[in-house]
Biopython code that builds the backbone (N, CA, C, O; Angstrom):
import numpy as np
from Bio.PDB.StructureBuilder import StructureBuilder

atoms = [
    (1, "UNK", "N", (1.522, 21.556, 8.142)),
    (1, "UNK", "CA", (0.297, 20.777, 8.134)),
    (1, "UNK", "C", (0.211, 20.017, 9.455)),
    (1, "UNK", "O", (1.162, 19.327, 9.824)),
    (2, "UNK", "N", (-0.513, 20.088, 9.921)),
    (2, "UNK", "CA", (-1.173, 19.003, 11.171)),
    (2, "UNK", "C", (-1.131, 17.600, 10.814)),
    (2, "UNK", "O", (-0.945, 17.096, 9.706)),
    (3, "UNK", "N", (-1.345, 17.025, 11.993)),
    (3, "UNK", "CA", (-1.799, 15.870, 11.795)),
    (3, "UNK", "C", (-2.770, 15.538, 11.099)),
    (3, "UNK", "O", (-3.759, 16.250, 11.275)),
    (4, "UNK", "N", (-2.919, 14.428, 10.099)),
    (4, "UNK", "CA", (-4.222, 13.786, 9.540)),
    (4, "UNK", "C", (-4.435, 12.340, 9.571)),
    (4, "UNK", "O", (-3.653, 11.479, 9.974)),
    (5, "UNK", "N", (-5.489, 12.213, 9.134)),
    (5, "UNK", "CA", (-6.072, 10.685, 9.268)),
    (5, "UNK", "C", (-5.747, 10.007, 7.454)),
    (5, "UNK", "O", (-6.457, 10.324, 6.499)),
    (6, "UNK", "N", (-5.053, 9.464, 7.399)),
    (6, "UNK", "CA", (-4.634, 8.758, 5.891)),
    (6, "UNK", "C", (-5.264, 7.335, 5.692)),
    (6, "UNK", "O", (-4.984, 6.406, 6.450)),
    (7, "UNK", "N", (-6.086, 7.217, 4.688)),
    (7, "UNK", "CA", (-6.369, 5.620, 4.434)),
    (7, "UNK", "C", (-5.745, 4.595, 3.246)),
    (7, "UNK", "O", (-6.540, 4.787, 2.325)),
    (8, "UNK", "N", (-5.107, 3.960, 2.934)),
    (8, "UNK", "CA", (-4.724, 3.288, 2.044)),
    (8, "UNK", "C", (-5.716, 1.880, 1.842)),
    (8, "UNK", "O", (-5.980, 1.006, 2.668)),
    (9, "UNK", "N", (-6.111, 2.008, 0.547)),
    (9, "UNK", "CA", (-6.921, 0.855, 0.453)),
    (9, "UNK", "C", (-6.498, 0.176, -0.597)),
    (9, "UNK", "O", (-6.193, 0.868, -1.568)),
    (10, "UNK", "N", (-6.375, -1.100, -0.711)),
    (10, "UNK", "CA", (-5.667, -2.280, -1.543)),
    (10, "UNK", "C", (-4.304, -2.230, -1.101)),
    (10, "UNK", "O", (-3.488, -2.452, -1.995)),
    (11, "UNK", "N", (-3.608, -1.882, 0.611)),
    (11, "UNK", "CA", (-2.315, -1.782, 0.698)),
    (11, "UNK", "C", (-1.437, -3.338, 1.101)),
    (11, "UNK", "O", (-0.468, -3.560, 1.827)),
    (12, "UNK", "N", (-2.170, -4.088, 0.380)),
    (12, "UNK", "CA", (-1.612, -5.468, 0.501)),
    (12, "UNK", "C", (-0.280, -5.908, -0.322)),
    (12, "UNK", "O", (0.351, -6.964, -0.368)),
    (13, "UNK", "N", (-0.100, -4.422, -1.062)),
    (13, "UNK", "CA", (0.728, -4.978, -2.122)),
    (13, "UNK", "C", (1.815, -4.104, -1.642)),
    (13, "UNK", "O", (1.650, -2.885, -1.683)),
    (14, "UNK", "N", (3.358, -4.821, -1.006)),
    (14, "UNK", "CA", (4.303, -4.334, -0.205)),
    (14, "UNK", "C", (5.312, -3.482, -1.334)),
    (14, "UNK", "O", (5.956, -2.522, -0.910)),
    (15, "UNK", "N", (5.386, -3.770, -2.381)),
    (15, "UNK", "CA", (6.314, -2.465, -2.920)),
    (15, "UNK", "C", (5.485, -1.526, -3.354)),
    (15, "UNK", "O", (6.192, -0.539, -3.558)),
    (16, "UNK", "N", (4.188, -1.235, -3.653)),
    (16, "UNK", "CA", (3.567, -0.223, -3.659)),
    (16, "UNK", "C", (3.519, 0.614, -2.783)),
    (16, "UNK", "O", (3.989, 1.735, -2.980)),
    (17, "UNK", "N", (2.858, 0.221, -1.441)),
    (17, "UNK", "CA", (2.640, 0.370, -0.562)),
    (17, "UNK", "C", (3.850, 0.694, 0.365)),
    (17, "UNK", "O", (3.737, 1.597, 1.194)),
    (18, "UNK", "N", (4.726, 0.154, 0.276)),
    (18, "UNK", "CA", (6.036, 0.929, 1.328)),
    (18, "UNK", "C", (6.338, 1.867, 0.369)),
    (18, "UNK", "O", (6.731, 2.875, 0.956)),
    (19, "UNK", "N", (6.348, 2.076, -1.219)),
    (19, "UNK", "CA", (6.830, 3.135, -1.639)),
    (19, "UNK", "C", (6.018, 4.309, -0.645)),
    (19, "UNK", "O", (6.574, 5.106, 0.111)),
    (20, "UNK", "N", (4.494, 4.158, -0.893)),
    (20, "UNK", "CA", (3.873, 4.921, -0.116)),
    (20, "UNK", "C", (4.130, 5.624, 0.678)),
    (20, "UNK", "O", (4.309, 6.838, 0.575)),
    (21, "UNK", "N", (4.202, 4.801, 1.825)),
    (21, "UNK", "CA", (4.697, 4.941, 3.430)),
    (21, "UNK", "C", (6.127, 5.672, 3.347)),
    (21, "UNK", "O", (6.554, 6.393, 4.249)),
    (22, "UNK", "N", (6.594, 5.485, 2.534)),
    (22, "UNK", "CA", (8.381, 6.116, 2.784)),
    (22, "UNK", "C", (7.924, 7.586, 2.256)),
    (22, "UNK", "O", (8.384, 8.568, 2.838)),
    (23, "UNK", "N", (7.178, 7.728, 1.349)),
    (23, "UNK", "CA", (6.988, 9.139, 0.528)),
    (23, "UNK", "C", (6.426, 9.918, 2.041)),
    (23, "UNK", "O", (6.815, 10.995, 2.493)),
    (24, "UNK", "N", (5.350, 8.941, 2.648)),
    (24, "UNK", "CA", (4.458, 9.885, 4.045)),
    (24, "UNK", "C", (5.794, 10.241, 5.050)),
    (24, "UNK", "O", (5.927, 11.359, 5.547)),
    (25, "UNK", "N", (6.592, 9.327, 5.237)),
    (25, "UNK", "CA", (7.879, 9.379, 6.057)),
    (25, "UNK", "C", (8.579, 10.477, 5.909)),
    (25, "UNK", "O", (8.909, 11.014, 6.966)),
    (26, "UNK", "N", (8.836, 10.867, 5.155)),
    (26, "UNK", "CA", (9.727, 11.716, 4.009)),
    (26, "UNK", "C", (9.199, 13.256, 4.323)),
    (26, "UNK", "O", (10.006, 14.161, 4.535)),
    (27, "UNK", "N", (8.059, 13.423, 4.331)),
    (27, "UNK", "CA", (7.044, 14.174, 4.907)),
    (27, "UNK", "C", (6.750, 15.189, 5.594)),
    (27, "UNK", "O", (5.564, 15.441, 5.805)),
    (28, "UNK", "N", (7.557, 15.834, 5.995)),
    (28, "UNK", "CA", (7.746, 16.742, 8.005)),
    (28, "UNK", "C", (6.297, 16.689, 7.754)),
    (28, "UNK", "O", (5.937, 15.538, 7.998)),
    (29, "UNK", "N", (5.515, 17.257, 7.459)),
    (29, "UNK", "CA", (4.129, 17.976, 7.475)),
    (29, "UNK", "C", (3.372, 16.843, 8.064)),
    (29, "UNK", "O", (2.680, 17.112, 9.046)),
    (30, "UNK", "N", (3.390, 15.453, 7.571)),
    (30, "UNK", "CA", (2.588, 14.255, 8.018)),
    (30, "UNK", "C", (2.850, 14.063, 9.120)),
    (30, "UNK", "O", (1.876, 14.158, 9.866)),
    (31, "UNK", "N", (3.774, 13.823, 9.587)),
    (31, "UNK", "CA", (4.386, 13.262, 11.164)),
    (31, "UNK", "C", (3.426, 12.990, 11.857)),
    (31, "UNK", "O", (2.434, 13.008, 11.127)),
    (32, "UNK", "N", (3.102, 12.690, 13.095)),
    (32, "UNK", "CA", (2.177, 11.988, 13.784)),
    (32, "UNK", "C", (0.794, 11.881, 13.328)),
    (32, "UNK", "O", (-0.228, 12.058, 13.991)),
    (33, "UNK", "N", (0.927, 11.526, 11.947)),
    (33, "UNK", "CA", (-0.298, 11.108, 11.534)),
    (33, "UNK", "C", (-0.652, 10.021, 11.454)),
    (33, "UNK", "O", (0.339, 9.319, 11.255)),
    (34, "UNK", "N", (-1.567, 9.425, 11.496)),
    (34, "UNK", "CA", (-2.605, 8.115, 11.651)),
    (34, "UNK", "C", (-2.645, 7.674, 10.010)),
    (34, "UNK", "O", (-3.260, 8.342, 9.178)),
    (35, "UNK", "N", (-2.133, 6.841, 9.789)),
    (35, "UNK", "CA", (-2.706, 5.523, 8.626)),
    (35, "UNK", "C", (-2.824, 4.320, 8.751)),
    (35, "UNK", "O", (-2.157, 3.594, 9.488)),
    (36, "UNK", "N", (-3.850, 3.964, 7.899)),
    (36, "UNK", "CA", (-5.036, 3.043, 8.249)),
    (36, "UNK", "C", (-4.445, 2.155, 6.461)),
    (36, "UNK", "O", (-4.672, 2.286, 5.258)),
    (37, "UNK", "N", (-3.846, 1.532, 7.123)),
    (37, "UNK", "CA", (-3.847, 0.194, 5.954)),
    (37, "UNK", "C", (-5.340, -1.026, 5.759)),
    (37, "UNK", "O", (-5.899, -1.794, 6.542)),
    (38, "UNK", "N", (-5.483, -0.773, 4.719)),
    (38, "UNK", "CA", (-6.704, -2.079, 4.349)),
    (38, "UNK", "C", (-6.344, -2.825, 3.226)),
    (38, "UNK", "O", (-5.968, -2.353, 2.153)),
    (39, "UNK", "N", (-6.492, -4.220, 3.558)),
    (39, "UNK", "CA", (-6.640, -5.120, 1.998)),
    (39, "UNK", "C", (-7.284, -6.084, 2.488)),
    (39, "UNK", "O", (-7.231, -6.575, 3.615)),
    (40, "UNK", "N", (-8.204, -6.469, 1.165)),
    (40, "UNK", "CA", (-9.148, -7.896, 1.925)),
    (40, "UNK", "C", (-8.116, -9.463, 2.246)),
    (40, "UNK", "O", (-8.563, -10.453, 2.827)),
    (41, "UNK", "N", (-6.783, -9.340, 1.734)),
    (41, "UNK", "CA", (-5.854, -10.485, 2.313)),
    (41, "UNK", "C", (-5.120, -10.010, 3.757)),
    (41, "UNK", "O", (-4.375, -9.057, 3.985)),
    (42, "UNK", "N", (-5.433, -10.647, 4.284)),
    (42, "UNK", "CA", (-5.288, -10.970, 5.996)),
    (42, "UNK", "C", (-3.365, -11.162, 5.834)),
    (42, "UNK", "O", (-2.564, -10.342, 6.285)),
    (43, "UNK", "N", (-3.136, -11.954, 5.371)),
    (43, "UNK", "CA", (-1.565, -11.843, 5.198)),
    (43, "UNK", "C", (-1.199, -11.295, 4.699)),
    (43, "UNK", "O", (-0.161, -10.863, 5.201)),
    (44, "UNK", "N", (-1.540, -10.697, 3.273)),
    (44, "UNK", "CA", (-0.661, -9.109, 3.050)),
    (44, "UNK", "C", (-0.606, -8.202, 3.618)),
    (44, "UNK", "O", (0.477, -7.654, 3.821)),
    (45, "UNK", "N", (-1.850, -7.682, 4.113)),
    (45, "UNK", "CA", (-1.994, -7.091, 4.881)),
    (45, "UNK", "C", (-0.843, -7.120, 6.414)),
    (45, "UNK", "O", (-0.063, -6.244, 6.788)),
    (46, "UNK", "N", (-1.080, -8.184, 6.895)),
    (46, "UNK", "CA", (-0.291, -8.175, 7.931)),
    (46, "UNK", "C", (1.340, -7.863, 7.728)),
    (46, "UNK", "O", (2.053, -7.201, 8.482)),
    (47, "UNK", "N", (1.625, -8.367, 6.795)),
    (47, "UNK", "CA", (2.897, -8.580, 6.072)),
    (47, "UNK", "C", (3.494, -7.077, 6.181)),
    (47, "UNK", "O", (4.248, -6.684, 7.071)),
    (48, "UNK", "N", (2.895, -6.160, 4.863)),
    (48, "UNK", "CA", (2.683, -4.333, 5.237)),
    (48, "UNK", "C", (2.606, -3.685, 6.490)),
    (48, "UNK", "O", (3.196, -2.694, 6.921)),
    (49, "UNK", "N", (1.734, -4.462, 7.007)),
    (49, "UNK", "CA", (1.859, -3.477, 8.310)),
    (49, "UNK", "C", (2.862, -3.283, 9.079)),
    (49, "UNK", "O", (3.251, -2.185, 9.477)),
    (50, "UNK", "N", (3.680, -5.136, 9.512)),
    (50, "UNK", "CA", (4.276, -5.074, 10.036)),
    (50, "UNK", "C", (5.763, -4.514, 9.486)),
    (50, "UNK", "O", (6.664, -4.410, 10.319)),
    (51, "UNK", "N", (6.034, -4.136, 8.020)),
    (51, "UNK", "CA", (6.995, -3.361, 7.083)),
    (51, "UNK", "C", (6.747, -1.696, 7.191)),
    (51, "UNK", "O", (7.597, -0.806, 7.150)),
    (52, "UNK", "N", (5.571, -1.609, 7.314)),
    (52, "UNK", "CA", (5.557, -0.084, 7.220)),
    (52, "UNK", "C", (6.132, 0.731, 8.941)),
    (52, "UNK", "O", (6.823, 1.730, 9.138)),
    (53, "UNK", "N", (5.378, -0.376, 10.058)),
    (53, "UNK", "CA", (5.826, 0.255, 11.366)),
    (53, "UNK", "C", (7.542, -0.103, 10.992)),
    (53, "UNK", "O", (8.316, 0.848, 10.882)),
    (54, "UNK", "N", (7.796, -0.826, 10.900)),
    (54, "UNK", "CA", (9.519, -0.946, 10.950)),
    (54, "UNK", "C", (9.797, 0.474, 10.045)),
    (54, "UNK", "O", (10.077, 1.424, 10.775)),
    (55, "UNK", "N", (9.785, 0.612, 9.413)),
    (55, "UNK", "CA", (10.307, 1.287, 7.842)),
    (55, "UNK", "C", (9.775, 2.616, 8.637)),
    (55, "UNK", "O", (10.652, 3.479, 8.600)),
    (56, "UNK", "N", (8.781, 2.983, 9.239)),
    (56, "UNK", "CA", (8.672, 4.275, 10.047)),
    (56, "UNK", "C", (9.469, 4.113, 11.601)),
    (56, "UNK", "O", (9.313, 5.191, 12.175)),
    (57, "UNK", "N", (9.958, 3.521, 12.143)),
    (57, "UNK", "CA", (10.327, 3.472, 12.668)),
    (57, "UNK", "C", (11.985, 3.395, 12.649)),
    (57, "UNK", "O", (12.710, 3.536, 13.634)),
    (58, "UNK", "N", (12.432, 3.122, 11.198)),
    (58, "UNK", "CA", (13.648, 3.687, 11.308)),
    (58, "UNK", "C", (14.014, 5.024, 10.445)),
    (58, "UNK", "O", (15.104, 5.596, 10.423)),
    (59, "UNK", "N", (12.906, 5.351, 9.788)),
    (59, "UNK", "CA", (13.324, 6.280, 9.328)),
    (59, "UNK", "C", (13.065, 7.486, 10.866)),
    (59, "UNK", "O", (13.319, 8.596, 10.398)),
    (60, "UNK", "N", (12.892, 7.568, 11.564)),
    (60, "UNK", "CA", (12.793, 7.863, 13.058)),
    (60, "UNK", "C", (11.596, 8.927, 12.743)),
    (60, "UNK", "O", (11.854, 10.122, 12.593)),
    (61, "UNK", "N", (9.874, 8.260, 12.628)),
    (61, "UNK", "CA", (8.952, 9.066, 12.080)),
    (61, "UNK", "C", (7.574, 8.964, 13.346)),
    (61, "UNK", "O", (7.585, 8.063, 14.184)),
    (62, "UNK", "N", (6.970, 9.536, 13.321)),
    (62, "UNK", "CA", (6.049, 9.411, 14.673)),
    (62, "UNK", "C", (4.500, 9.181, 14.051)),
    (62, "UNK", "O", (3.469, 9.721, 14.452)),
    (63, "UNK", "N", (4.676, 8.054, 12.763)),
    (63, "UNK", "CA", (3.466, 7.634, 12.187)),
    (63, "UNK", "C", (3.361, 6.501, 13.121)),
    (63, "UNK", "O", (4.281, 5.859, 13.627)),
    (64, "UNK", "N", (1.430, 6.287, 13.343)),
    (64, "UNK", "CA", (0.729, 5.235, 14.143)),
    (64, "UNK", "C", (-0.425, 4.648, 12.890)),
    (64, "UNK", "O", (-1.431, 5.078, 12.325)),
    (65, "UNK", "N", (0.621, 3.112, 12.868)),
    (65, "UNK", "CA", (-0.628, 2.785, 12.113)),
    (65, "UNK", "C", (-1.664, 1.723, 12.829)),
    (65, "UNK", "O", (-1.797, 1.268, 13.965)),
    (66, "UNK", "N", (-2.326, 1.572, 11.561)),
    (66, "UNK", "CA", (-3.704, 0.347, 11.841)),
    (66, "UNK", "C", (-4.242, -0.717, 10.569)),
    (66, "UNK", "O", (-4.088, -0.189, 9.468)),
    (67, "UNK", "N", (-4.501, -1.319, 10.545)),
    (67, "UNK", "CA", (-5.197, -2.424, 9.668)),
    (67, "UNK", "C", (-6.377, -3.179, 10.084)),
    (67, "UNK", "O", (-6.750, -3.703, 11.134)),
    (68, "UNK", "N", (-6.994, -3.011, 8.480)),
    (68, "UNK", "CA", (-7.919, -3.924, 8.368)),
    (68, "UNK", "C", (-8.233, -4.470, 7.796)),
    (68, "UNK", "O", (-7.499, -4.504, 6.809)),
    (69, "UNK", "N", (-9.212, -5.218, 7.706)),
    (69, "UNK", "CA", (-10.065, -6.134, 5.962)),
    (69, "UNK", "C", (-11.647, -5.334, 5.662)),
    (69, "UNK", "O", (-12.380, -5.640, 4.720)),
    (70, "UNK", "N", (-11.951, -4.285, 6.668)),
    (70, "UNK", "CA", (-12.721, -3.925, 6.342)),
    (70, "UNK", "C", (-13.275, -2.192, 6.045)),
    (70, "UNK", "O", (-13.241, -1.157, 6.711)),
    (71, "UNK", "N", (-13.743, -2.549, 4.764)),
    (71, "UNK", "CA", (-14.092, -0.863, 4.042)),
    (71, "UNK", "C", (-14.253, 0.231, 5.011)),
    (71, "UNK", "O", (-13.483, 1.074, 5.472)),
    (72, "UNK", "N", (-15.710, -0.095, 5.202)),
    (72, "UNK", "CA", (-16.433, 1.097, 6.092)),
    (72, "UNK", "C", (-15.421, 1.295, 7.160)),
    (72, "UNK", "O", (-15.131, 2.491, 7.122)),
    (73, "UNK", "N", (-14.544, 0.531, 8.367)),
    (73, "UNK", "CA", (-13.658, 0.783, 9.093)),
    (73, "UNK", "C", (-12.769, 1.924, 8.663)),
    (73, "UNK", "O", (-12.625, 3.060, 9.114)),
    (74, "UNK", "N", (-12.284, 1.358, 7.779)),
    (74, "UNK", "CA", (-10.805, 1.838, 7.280)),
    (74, "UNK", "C", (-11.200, 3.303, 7.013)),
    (74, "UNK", "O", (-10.601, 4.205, 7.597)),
    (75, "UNK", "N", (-12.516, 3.643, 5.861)),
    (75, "UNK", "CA", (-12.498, 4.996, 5.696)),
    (75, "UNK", "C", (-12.899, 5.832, 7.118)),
    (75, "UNK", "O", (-12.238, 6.792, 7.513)),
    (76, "UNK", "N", (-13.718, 5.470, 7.598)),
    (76, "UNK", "CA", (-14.457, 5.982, 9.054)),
    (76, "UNK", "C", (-13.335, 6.931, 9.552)),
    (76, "UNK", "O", (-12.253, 6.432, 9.862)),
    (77, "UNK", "N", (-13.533, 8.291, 9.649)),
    (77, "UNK", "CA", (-12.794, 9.669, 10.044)),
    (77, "UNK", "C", (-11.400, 9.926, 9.085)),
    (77, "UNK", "O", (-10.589, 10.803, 9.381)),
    (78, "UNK", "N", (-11.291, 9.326, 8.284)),
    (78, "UNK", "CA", (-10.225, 9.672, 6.892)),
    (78, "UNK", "C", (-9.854, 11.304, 6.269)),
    (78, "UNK", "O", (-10.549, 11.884, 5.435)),
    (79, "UNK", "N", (-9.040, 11.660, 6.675)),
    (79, "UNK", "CA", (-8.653, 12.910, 5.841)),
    (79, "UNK", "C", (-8.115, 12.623, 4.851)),
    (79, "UNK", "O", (-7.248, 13.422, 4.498)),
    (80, "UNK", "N", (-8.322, 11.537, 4.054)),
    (80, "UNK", "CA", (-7.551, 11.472, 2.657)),
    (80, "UNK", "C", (-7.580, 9.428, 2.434)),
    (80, "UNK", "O", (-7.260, 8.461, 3.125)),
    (81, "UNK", "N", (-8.020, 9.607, 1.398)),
    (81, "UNK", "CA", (-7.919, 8.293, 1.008)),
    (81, "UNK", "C", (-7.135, 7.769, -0.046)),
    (81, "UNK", "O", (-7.055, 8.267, -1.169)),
    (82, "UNK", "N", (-6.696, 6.991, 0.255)),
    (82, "UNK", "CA", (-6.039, 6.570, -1.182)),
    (82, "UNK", "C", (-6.593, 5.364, -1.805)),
    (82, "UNK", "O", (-6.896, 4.572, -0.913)),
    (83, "UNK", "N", (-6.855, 4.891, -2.997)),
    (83, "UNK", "CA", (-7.153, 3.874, -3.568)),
    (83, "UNK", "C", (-6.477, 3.434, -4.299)),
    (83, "UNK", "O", (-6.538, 4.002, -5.390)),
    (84, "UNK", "N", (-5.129, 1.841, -4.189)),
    (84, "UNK", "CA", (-4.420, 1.355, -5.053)),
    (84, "UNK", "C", (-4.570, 0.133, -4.715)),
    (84, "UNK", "O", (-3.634, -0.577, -4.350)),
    (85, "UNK", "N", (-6.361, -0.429, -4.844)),
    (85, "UNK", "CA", (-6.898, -1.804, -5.108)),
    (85, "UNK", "C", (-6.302, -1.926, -6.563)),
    (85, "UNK", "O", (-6.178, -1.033, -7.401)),
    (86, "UNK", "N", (-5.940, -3.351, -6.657)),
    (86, "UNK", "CA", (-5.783, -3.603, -8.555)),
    (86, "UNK", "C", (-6.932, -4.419, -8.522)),
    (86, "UNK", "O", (-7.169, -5.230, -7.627)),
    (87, "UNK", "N", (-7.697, -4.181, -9.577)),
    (87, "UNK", "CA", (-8.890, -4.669, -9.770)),
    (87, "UNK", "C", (-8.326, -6.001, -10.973)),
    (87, "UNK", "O", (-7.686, -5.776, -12.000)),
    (88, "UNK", "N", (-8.757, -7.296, -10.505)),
    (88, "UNK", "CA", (-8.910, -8.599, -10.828)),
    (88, "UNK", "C", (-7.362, -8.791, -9.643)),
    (88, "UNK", "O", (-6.490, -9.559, -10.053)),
    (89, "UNK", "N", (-7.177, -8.243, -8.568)),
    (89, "UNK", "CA", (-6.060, -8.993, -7.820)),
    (89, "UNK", "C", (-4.523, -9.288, -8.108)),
    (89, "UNK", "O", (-3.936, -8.791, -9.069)),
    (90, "UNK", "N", (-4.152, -9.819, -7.536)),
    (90, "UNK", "CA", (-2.372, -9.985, -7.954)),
    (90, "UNK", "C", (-2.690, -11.480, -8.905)),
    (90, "UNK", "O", (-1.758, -11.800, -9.643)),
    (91, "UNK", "N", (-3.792, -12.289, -8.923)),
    (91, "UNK", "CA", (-3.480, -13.025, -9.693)),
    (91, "UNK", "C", (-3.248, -12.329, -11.259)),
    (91, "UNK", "O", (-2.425, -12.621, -12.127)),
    (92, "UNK", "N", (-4.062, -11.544, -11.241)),
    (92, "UNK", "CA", (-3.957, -10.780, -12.782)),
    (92, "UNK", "C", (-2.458, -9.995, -13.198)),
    (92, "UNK", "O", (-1.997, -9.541, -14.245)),
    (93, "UNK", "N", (-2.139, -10.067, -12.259)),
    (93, "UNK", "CA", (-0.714, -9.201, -12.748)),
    (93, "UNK", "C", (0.416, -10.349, -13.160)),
    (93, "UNK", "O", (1.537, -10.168, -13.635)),
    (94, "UNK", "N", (-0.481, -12.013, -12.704)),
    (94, "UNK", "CA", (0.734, -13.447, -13.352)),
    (94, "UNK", "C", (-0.217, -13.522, -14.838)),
    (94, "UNK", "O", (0.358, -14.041, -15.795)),
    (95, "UNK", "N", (-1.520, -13.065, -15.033)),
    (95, "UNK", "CA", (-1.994, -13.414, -16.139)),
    (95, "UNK", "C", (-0.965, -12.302, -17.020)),
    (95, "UNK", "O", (-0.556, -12.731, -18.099)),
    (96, "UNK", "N", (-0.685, -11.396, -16.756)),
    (96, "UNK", "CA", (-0.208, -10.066, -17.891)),
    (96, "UNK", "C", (0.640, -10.695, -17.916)),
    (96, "UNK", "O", (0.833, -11.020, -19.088)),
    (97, "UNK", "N", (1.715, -11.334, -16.944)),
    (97, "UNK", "CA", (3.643, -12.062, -17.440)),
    (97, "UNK", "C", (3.577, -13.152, -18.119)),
    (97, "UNK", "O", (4.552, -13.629, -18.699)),
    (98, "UNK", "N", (2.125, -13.791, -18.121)),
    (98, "UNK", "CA", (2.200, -15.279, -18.660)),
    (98, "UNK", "C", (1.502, -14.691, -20.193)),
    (98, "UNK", "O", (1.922, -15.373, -21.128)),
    (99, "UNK", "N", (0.870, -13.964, -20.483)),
    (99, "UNK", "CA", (0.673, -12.974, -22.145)),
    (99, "UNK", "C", (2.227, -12.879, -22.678)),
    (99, "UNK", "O", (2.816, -13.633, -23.453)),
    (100, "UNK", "N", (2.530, -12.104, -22.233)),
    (100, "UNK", "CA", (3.840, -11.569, -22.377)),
    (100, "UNK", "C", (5.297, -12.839, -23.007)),
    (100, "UNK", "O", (5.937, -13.113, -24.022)),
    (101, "UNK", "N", (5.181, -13.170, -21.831)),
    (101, "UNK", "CA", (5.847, -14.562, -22.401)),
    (101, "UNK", "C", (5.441, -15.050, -23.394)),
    (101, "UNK", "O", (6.026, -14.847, -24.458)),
    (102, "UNK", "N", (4.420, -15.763, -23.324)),
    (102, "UNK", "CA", (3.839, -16.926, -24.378)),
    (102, "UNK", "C", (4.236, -15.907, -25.733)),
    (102, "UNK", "O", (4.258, -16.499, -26.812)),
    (103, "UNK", "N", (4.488, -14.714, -25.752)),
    (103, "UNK", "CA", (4.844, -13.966, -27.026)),
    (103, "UNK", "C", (6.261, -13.557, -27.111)),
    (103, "UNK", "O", (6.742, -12.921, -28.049)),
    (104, "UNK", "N", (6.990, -14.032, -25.903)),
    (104, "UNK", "CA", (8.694, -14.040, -26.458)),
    (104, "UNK", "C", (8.689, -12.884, -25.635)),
    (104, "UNK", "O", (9.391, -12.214, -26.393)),
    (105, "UNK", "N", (8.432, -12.018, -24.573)),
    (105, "UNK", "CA", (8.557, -11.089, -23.900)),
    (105, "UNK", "C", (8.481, -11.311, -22.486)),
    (105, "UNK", "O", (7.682, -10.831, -21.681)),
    (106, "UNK", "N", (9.548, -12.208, -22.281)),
    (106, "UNK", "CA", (9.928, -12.501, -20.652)),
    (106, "UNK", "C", (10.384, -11.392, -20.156)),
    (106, "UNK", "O", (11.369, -10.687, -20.373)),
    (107, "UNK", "N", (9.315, -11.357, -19.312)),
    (107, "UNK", "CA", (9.569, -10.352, -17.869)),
    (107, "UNK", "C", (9.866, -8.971, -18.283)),
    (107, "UNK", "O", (10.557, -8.291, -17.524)),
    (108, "UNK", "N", (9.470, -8.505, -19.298)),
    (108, "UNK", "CA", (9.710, -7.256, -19.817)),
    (108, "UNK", "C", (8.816, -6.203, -19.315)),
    (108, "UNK", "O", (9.068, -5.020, -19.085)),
    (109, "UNK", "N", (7.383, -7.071, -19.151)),
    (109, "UNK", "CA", (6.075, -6.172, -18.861)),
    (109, "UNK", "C", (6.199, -5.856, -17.733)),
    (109, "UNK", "O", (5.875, -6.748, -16.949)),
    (110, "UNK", "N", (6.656, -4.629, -17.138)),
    (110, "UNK", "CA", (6.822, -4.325, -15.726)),
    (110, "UNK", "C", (5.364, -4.173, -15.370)),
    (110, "UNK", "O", (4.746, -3.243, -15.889)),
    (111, "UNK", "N", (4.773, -4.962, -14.566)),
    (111, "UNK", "CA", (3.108, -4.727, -14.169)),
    (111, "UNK", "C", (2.603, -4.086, -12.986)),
    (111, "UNK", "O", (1.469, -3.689, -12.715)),
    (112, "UNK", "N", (3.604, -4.069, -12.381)),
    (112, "UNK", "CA", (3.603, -2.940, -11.702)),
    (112, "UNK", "C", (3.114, -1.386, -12.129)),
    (112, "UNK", "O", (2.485, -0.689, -11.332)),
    (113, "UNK", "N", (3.283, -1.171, -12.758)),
    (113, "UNK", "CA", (3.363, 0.166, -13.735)),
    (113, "UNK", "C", (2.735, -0.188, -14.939)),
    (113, "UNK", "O", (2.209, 0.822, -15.407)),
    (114, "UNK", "N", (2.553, -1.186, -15.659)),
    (114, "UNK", "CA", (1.849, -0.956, -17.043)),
    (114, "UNK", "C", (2.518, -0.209, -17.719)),
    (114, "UNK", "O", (2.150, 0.951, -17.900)),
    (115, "UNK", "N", (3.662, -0.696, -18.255)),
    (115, "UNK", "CA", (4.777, 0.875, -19.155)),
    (115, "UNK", "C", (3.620, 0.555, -20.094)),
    (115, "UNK", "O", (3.488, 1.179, -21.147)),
]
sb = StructureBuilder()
sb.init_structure("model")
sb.init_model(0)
sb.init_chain("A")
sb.init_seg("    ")
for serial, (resi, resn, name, xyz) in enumerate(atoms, 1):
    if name == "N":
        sb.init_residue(resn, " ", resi, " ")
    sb.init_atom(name, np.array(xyz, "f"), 0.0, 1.0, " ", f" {name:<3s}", serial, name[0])
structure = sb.get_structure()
């Protein structure tokens, strides 16, 4: 496979999201491909980015990335998009542990995953 243009959108969230990036790493076929990190938080975002160039960079990979906060950017020339926005945000994933609890089920609810 050639190079492609990859978009990740909602990649603010760093163990999702480096799982990601390590799977593209992992990859021969991806190699000097272009991904385009987006999340509307400016510090997660930054946070990822600056984890994913490291994390490609030692896995010794010839990915170039980019970030943004904004949609239309991010998809603009995309060979593949990904979408892992969580819809109501990371605050919602303290509302599911604080359910959970209040019912005697500390930290069981992996929310990450939704077992």
């Amino acid at each position: 496979m050639s190079a492609v243009n990859i978009c990740i959108i909602g990649a603010g969230s760093a163990v999702f999201s480096l799982r990601l990036v390590s799977d593209i790493c992992k990859t021969k076929g991806l190699h000097k491909s272009k991904v385009t990190l987006m999340d509307i938080d400016e510090g997660r975002l930054e946070a990822v980015h600056v984890l994913a160039s490291k994390l490609a960079e030692e896995m010794k990979t010839d990915l170039k990335f980019s970030k943004t906060t904004e949609l239309e950017e991010a998809v603009a020339g995309s060979d593949f998009v990904i979408n892992t926005a969580l819809v109501g945000g990371h605050g919602f994933l303290d509302r599911i542990r604080a359910i959970g609890e209040k019912h005697g089920y500390y930290r069981g609810i992996d929310t990450q995953e939704f077992n």
